[in-house]
KOLVOTOR-171641 format. One record per residue (C-alpha): z negated, y negated, x. Coordinates in nm, 4 decimals. Each point is the difference from the previous one (the first is absolute). Last residue first. Example, Ala and Ser with C-alpha at 12.3 -4.5 7.8 and 13.67 -1.06 7.14 Angstrom:
% KOLVOTOR-171641
+----------+----------+----------+
|       pz |       py |       px |
+----------+----------+----------+
|  -0.7140 |   0.1060 |   1.3670 |
|  -0.0660 |   0.3440 |  -0.1370 |
+----------+----------+----------+
This chain:
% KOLVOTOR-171641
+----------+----------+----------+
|       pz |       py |       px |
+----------+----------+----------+
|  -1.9106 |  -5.3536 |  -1.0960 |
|  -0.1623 |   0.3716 |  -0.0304 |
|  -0.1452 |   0.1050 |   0.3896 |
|  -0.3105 |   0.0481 |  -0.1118 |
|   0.0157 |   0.3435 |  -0.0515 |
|   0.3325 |   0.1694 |   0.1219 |
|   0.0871 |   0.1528 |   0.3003 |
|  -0.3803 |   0.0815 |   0.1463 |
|  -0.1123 |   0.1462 |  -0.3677 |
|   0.3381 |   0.1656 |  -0.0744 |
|  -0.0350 |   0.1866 |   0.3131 |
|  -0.3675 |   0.1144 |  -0.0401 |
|   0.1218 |   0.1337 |  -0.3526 |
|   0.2483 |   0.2191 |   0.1097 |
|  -0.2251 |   0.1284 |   0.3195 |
|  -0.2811 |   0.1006 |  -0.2947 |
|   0.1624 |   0.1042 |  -0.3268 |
|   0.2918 |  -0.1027 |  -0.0969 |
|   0.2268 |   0.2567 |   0.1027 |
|  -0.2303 |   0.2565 |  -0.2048 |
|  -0.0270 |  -0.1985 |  -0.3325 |
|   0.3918 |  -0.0197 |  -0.0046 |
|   0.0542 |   0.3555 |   0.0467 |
|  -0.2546 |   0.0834 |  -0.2560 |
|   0.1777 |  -0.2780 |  -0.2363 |
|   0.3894 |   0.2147 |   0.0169 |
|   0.1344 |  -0.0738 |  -0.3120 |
|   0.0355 |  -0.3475 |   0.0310 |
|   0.1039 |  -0.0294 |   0.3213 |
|   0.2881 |   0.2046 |  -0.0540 |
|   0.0784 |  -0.1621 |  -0.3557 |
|   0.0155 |  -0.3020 |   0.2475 |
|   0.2311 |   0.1626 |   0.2186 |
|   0.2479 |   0.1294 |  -0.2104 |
|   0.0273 |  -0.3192 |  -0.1973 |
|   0.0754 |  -0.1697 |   0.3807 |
|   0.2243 |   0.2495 |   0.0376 |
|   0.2706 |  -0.0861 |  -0.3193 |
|  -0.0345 |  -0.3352 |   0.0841 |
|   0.0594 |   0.0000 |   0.3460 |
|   0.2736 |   0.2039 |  -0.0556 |
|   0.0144 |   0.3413 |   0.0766 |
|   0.2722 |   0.2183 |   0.1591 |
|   0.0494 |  -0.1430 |   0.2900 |
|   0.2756 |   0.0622 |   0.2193 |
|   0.1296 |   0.2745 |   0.2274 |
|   0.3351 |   0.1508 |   0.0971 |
|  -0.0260 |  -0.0087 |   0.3620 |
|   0.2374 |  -0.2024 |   0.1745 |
|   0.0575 |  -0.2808 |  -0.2306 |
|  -0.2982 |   0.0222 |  -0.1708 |
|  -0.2425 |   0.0558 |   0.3110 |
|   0.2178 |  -0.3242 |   0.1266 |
|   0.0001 |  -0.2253 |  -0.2939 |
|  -0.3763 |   0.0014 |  -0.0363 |
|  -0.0153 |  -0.4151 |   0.0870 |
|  -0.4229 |  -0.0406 |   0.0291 |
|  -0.1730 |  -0.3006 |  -0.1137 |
|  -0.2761 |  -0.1717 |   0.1868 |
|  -0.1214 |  -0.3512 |  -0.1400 |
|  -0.2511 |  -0.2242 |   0.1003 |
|  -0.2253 |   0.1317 |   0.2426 |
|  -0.3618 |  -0.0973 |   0.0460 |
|  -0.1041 |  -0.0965 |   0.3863 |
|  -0.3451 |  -0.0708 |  -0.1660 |
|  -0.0530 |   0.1824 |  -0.3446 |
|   0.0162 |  -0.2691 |  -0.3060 |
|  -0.3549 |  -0.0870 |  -0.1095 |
|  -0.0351 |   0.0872 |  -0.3577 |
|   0.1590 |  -0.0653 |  -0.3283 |
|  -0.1968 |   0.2027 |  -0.2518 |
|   0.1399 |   0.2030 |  -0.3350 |
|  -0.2146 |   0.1135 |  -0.2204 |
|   0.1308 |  -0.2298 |  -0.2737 |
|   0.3371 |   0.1934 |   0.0186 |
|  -0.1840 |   0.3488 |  -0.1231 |
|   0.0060 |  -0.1688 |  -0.3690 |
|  -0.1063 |   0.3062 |  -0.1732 |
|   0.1278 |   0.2888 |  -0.2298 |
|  -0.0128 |   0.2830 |   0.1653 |
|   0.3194 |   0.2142 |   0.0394 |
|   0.2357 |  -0.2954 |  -0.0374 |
|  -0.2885 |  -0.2322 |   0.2302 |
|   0.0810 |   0.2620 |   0.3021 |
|   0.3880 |  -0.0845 |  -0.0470 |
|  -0.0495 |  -0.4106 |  -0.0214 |
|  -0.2450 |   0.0309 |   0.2966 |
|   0.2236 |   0.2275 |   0.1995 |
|   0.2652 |  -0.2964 |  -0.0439 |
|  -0.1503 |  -0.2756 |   0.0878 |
|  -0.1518 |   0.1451 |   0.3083 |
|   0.3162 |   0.1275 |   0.1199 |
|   0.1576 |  -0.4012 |  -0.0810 |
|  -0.2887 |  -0.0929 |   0.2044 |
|   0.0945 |   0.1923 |   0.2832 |
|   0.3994 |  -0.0843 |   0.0057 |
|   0.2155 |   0.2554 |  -0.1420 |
|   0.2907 |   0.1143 |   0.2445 |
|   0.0586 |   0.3372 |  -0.1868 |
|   0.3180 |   0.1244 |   0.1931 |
|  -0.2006 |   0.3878 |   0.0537 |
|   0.0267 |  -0.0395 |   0.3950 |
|   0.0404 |   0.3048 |   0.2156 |
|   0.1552 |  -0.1260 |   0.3815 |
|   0.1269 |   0.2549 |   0.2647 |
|  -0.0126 |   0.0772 |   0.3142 |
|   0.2540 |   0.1795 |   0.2456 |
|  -0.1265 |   0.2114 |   0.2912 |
|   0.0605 |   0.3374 |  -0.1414 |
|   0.2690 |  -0.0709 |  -0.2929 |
|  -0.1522 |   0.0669 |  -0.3477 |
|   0.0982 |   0.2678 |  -0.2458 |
|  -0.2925 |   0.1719 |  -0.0552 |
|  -0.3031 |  -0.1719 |   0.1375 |
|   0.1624 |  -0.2959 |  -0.1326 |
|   0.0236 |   0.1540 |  -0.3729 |
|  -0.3347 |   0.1186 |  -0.0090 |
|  -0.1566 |  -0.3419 |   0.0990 |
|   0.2244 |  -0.1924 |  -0.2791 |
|  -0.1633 |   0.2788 |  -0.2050 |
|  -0.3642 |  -0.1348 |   0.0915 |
|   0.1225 |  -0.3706 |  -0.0795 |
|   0.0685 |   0.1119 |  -0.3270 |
|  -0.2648 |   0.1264 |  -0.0529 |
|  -0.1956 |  -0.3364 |   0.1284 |
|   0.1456 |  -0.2133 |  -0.2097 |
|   0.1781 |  -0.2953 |   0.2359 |
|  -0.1008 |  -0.3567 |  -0.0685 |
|   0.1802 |  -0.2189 |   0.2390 |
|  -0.2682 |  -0.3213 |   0.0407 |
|   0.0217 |  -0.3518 |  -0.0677 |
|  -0.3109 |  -0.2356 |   0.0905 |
|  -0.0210 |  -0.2756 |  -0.2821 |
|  -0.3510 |   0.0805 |  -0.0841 |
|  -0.1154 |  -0.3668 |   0.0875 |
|  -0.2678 |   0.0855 |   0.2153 |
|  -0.1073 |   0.3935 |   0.0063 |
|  -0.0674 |   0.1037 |  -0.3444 |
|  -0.3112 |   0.1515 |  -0.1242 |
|  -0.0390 |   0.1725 |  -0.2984 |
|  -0.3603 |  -0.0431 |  -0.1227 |
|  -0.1616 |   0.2952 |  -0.1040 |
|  -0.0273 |   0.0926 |  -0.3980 |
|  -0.0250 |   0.3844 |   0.1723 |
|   0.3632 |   0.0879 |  -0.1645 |
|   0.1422 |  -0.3170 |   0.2155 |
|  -0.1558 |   0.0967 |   0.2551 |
|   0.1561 |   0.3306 |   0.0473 |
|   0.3267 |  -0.0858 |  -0.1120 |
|  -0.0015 |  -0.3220 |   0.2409 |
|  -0.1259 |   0.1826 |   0.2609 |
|   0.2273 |   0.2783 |  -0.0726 |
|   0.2858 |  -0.2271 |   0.0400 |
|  -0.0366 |  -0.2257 |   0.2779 |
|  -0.1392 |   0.2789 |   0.2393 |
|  -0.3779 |  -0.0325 |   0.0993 |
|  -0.0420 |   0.3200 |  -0.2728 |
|   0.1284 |   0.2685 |   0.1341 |
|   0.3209 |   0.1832 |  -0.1257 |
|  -0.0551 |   0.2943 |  -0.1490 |
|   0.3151 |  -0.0767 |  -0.2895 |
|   0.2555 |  -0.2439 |   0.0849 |
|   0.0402 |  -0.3044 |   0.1895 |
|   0.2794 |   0.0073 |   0.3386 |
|   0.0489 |  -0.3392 |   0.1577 |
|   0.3443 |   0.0434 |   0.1659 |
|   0.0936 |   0.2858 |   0.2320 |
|   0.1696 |   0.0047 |   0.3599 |
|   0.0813 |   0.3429 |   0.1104 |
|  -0.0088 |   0.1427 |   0.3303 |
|   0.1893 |   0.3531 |   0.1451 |
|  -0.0122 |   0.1704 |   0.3189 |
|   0.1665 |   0.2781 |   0.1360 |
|  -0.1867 |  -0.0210 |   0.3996 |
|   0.2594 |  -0.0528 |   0.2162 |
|  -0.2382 |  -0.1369 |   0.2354 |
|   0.0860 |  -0.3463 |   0.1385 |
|   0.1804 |  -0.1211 |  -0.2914 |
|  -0.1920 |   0.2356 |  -0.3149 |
|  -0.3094 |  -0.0999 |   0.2277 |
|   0.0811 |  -0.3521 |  -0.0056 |
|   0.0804 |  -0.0106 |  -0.3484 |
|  -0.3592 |   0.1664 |  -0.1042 |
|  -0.1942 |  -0.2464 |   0.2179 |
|   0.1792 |  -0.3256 |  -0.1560 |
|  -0.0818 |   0.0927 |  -0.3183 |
|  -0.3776 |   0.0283 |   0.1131 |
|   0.0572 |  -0.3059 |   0.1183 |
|   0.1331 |  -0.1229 |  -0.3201 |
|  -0.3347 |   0.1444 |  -0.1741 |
|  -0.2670 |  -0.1309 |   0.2191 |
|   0.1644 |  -0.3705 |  -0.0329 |
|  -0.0156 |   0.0220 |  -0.3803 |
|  -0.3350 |   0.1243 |  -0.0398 |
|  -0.0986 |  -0.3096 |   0.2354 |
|   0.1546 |  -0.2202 |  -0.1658 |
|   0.3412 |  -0.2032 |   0.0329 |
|   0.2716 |   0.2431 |   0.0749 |
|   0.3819 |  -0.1318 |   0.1024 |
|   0.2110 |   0.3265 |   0.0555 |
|   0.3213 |  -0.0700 |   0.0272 |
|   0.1970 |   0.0694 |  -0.3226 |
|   0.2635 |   0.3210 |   0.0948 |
|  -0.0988 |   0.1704 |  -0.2923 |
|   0.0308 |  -0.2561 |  -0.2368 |
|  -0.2438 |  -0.2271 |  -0.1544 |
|   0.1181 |  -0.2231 |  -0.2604 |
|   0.1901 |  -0.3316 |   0.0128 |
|  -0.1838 |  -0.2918 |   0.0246 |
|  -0.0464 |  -0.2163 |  -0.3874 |
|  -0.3686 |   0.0049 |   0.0499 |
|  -0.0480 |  -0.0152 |   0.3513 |
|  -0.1123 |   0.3141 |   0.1431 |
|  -0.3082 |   0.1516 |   0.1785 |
|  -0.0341 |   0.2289 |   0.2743 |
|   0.2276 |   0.3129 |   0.0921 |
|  -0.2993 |   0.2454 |   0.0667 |
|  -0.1168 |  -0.0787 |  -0.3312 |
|   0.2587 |   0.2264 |  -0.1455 |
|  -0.1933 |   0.3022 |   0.0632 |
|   0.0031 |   0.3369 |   0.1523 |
|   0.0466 |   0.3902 |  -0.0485 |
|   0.1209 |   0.2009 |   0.3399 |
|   0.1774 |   0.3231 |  -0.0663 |
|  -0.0058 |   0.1944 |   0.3071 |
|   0.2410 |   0.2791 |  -0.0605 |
|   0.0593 |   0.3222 |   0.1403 |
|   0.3593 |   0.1455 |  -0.0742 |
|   0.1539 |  -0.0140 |   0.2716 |
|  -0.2833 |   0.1587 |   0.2059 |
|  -0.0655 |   0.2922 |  -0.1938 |
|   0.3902 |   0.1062 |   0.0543 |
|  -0.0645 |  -0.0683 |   0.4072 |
|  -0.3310 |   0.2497 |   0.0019 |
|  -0.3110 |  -0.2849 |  -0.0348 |
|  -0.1571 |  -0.0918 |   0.3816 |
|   0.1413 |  -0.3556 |  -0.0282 |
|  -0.1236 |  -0.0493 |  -0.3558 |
|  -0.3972 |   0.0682 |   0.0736 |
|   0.0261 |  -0.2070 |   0.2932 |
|   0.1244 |  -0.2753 |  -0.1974 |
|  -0.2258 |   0.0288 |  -0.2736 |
|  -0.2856 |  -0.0120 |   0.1789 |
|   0.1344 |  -0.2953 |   0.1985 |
|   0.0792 |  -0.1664 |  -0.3484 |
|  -0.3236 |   0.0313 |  -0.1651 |
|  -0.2155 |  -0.1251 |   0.2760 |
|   0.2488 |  -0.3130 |   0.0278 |
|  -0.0738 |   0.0127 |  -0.3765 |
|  -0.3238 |  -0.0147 |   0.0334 |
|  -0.0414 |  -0.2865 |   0.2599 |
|   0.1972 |  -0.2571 |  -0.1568 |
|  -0.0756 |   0.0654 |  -0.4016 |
|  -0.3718 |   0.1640 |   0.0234 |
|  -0.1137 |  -0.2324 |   0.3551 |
|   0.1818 |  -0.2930 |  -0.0547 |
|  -0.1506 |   0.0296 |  -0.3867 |
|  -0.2858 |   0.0538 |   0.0213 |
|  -0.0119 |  -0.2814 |   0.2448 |
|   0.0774 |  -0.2640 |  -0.2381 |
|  -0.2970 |  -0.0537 |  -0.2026 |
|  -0.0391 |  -0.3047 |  -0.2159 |
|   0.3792 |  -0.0394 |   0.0020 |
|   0.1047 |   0.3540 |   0.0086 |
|  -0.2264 |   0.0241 |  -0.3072 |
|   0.1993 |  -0.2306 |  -0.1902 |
|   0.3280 |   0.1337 |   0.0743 |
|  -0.0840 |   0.3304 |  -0.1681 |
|   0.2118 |   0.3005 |   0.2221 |
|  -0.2359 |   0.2019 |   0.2148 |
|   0.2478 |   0.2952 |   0.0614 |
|   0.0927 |   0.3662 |  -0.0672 |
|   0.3561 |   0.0740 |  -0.1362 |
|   0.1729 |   0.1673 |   0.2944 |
|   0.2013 |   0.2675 |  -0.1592 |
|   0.0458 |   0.2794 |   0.2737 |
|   0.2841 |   0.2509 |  -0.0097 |
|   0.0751 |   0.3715 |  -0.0096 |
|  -0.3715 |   0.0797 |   0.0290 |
|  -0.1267 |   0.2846 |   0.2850 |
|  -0.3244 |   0.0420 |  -0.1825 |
|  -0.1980 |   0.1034 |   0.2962 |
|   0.1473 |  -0.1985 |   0.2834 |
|   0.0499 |  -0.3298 |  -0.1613 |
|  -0.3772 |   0.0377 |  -0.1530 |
|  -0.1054 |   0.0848 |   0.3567 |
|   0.1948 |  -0.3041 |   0.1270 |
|  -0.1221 |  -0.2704 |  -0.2735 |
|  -0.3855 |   0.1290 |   0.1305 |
|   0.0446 |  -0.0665 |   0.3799 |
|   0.1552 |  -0.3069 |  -0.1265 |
|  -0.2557 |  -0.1228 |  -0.1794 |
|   0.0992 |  -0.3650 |  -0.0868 |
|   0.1958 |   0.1201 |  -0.3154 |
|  -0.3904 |   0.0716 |  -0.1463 |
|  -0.1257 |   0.3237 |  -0.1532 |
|  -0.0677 |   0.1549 |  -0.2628 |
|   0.2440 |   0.2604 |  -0.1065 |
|   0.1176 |   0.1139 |  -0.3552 |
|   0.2177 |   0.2889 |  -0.1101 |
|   0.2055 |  -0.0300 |  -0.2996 |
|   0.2730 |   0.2739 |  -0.0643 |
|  -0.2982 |   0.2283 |  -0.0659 |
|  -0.0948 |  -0.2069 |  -0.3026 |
|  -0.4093 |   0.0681 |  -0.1221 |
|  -0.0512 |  -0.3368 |   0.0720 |
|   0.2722 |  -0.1994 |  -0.0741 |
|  -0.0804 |  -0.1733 |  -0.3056 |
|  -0.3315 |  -0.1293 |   0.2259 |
|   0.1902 |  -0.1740 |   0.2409 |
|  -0.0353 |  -0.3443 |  -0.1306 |
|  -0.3918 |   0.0310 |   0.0410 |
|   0.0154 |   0.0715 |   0.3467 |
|   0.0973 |  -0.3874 |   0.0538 |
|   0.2216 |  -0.1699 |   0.2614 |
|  -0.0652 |  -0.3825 |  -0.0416 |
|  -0.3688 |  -0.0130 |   0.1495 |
|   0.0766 |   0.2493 |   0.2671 |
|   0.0586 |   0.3411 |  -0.0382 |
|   0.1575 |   0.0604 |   0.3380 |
|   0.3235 |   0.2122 |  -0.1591 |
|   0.2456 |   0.2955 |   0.1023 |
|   0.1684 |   0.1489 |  -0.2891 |
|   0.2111 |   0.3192 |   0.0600 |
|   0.2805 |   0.0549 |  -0.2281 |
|   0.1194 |   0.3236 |  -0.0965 |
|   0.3278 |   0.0661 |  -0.1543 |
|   0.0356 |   0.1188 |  -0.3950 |
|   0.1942 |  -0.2966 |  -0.1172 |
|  -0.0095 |  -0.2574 |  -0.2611 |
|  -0.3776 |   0.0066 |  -0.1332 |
|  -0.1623 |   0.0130 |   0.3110 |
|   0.1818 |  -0.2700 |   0.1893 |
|  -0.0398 |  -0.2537 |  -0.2903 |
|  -0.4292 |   0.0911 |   0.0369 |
|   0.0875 |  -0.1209 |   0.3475 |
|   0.2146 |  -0.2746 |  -0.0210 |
|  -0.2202 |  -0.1937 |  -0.2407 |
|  -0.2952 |   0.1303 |   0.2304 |
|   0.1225 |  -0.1412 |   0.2984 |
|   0.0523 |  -0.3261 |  -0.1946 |
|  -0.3149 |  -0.1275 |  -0.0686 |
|  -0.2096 |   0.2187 |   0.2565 |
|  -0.1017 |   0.3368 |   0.0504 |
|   0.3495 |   0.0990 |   0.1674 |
|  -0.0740 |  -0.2458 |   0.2682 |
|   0.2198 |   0.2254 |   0.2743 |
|   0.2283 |   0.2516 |  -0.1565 |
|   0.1200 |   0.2956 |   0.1618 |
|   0.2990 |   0.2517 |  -0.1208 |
|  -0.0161 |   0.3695 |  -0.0289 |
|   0.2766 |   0.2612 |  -0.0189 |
|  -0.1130 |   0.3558 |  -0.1563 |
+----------+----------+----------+
């Protein structure tokens, strides 16, 4: 039975692609994970009893560890998945995520590398390293700019940002200098179900079912790509399939909604399931230093090349979402609880203007 490895399958969307994985195909997948704040036990519990499923804790900076797993399960290809990713912690704490984004995936990619050069010659051409990213690594745009394309240079402006385009710069140089069959993808903001709650939209879902202020950072006119996550996780499927070793390639769900206009609009849907004004909640706040204005991702290419597009709309995913959320309170009640609420406590009180 063929196996593939997945790093940060306990988070958002790890475990999107994951319980996906299960249901459409009968191949293993191995899920390596650090269990930190954002990767939670809790979203693994369908999968239990599922043999396809086996779970390892451990952290990408191991490498002693990354090697045995390489060894033992002998996977067909690695999905690199695990990060820090929330902007606002890489602010108030950016070493995390030097040492997880930088550091770990350099740890990552000379296990994998040494694993791949001793494979038989048919093994070898057909290993993947499939490496999942962001569109922050481009910087910000002007409103009326054209979108981000593949060949954008790379222009980050946090912390979280920086981490993540040299980590992209790592996997090209070792598909250049190596050989190694590597593939990175550049994704929109992804919302969807299991997501944690510092994200836009289950903190305002979340909130805004708690009768918590919904807080909006400065004016609200920051425009985003909103991408639903399952359809980001085929979008995965479909590079590792068909996608050219060393070539990267850009999943965007053309939703460029600006923040406020996503707040508007999950209050309007949550108050047509319970009847309430959810708009008075919301709470200008602070803007976030160094905050960008606009990213928006051009998905020609993967289209073009590949054969993929989104399936849902924005509007049609954020309804899924929200029922989501709604449905699933014991979820909920355990991401809040302790390091959830610490966060919102140092982010947000007294800083309403």
């Amino acid at each position: 039975m063929s196996t593939i490895l997945i790093t940060g399958g306990a988070g958002f969307i790890g475990i999107n692609f994951i319980l996906d994985w299960v249901k459409s195909t009968d191949e293993n997948i191995v899920n390596l994970d650090k269990l930190t704040y954002a990767g939670n036990l809790h979203n693994l519990v369908s999968l239990t009893d599922n043999p396809q499923h086996i779970f390892v804790h451990g952290d990408i900076c191991d490498s002693e560890r990354i090697s045995i797993l390489l060894e033992r399960y002998q996977p067909r290809a690695i999905i690199h998945m695990a990060a820090e990713s929330h902007v606002d912690r890489s602010i108030h704490g950016p070493e995390d995520f030097i040492q997880t984004n930088i550091t770990g995936t350099f740890q990552l990619l000379e296990a994998a590398r040494h694993y791949w050069g001793n494979l038989s010659v048919s093994r070898k051409e057909n290993f993947r390293f499939l490496h999942v990213s962001t569109d922050e690594v481009f910087g910000t745009l002007a409103k009326d700019a054209p979108t981000f394309t593949e060949n954008h240079c790379f222009q980050p402006n946090s912390p979280y940002s920086a981490s993540k385009a040299s980590s992209d710069c790592l996997v090209r140089a070792y598909h250049h200098t190596y050989g190694l069959p590597v593939l990175t993808t550049h994704c929109s903001n992804n919302y969807g179900a299991y997501q944690f709650p510092e994200k836009l939209i289950p903190l305002i879902i979340v909130n805004a079912l708690a009768g918590k202020p919904l807080p909006v950072y400065g004016d609200g006119q920051q425009i985003r790509d909103w991408l639903y996550v399952n359809d980001h996780c085929q979008a995965i499927r479909v590079v590792l399939e068909k996608g050219q070793p060393g070539e990267t390639y850009n999943i965007g769900g053309w939703n460029e909604k600006s923040n406020l206009e996503i707040i508007h609009t999950i209050c309007d849907v949550l108050q047509q399931f319970q009847q309430r004004d959810y708009r008075a909640l919301i709470t200008h706040v602070a803007d976030r230093p160094g905050h960008d204005r606009r990213y928006a991702i051009n998905a020609h290419k993967i289209e073009r090349e590949l054969g993929w597009k989104p399936l849902e709309t924005f509007e049609t995913g954020i309804r899924k979402t929200i029922q989501w959320y709604l449905e699933n309170h014991d979820w909920v009640a355990e991401v809040q609880s302790g390091d959830y609420r610490q966060w919102v406590e140092i982010n947000y009180t007294g800083r309403s203007q």
